[in-house]
ROVOLUM-512326 format. One record per residue (C-alpha): z, x negated, y negated. Coordinates in steps of 0.1 Angstrom, whole numbers, plus 5000, padded with zeros to 4 digits. Layout:
! ROVOLUM-512326
     Z     X     Y
     Z     X     Y
...
//
This chain:
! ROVOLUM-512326
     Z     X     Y
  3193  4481  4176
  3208  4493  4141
  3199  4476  4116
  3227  4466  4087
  3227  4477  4050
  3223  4444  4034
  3238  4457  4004
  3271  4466  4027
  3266  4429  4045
  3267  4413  4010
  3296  4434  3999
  3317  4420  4028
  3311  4384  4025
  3324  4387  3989
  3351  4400  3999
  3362  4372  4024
  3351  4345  3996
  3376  4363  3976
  3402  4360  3999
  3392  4324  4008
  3401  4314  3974
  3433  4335  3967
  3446  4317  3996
  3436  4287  3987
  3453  4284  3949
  3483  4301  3968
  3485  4272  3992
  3483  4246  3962
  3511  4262  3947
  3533  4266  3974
  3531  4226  3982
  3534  4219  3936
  3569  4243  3942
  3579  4225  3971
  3576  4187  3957
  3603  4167  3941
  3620  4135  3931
  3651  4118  3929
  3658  4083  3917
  3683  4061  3918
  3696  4029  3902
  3722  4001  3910
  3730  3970  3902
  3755  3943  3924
  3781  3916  3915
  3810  3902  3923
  3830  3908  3891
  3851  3939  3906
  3863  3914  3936
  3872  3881  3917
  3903  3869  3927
  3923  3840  3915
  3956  3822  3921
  3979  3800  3896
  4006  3781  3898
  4037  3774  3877
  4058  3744  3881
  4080  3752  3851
  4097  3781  3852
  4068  3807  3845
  4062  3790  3809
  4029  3771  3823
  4005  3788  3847
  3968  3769  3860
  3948  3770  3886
  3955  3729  3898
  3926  3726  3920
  3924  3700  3937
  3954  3675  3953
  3946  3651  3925
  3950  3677  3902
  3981  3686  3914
  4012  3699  3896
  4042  3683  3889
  4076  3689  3908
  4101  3673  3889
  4128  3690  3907
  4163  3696  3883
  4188  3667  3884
  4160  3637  3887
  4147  3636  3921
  4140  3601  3916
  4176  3598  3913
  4190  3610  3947
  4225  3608  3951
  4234  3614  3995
  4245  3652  4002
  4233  3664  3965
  4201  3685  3970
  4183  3688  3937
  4158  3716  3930
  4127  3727  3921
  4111  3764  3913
  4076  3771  3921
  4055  3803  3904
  4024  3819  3926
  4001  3842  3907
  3975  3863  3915
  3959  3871  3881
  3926  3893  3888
  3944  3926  3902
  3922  3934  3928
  3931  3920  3961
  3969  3903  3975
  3970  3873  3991
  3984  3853  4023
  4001  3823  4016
  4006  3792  4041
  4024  3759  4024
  4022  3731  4040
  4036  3694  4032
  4006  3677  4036
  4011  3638  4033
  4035  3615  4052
  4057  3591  4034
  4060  3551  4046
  4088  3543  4028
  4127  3533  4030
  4132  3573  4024
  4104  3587  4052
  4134  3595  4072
  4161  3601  4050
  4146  3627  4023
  4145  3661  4036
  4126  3690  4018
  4134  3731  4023
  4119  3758  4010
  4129  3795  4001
  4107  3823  3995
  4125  3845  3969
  4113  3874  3951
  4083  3890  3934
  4080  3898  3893
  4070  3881  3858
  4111  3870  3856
  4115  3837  3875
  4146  3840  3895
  4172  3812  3902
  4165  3785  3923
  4194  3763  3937
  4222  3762  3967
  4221  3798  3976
  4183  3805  3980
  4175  3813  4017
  4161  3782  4027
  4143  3778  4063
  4143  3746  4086
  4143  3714  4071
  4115  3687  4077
  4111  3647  4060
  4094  3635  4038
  4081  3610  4063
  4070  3637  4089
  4032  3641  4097
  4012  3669  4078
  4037  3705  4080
  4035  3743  4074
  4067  3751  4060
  4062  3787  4049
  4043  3819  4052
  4046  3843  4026
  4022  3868  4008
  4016  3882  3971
  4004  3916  3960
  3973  3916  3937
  3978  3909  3901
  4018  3900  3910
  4040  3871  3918
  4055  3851  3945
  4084  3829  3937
  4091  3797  3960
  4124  3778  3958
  4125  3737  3971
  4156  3716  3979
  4152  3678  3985
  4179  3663  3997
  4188  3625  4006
  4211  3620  4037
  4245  3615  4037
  4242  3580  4057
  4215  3568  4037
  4226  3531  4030
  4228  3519  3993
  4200  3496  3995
  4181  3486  3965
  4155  3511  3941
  4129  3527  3966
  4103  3552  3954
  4082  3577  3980
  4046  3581  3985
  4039  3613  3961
  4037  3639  3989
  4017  3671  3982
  4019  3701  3988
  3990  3729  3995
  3995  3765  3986
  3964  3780  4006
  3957  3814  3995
  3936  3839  4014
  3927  3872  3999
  3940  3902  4018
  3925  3941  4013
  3933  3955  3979
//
């Protein structure tokens, strides 16, 4: 057998320590050049999607939100509607607004009360959907009204329409009392309401 120059073996296993730790610091700094971070922050509301519609029940001077049926706004309706005269329609103009800009709206209005008095059957109501804009449009006899129903009819949708975000819908009512309606003494309705449902529609 041959023997081995131990100062040769030594010589060798230096060598291969060596190497051991030039690939070791290379490995660490492979994996520091290859390590990284991204962060991220967000936050969530509902202020970009508010969405809000008002009413106007003079002409576009007043708008509000009127809530709730006991809230309600007044129609007035031109030429007293508590002083019907037979085959005379009066009139009234109703303003929709959406107001926060971001989404449009369907629109379903529906007479929702029945009146029990002398006039149930002898008051009937129309309405008209007329244009869009800030300027309130006329509202009387040549409005394109749709089919009639009484003010004594059971709960009635009596219009679709729409408005676009942050515009306006303008809605014309005739009421009219029957030409055969019998002059009989004073008689007042039942207040009968009427709902404006809105539901928001993509922006």
């Amino acid at each position: 057998m041959t023997s081995v120059d131990p100062t040769r073996k030594r010589r060798k296993i230096r060598a291969v320590l060596a190497s051991g730790l030039v690939l070791g610091v290379g490995a660490a700094v492979t994996l520091a050049a290859w390590s990284d971070t991204v962060w991220g922050s967000s936050e969530f509301g509902t202020g970009g999607s508010s969405f809000n519609i008002q009413g106007s029940f003079d002409g576009g001077s007043t708008w509000a939100e009127y809530l709730t049926a006991d809230a309600a706004g007044t129609m007035t309706f031109t030429q007293q509607a508590n002083a019907l005269v037979p085959a005379e329609p009066v009139y009234q103009l109703v303003g929709l607004q959406e107001v926060e800009g971001n989404f449009g709206a369907d629109i379903t209005v529906t007479k929702t009360n029945a009146d029990t008095s002398a006039l149930a059957n002898l008051v009937t109501v129309r309405v008209a959907e007329l244009g869009t804009g800030a300027a309130a449009p006329a509202c009387g006899a040549g409005a394109p009204f749709g089919a009639g129903t009484t003010i004594g009819a059971a709960s009635t949708q009596v219009l679709s329409t729409t408005v676009g975000a942050g515009d306006y819908r303008w809605l014309c009512f005739s009421a009219e009392l029957a030409a055969n309606a019998p002059a009989t003494a004073a008689v007042t309705s039942t207040p009968i309401l009427w709902e404006f449902a809105a539901t928001s529609t993509d922006a």
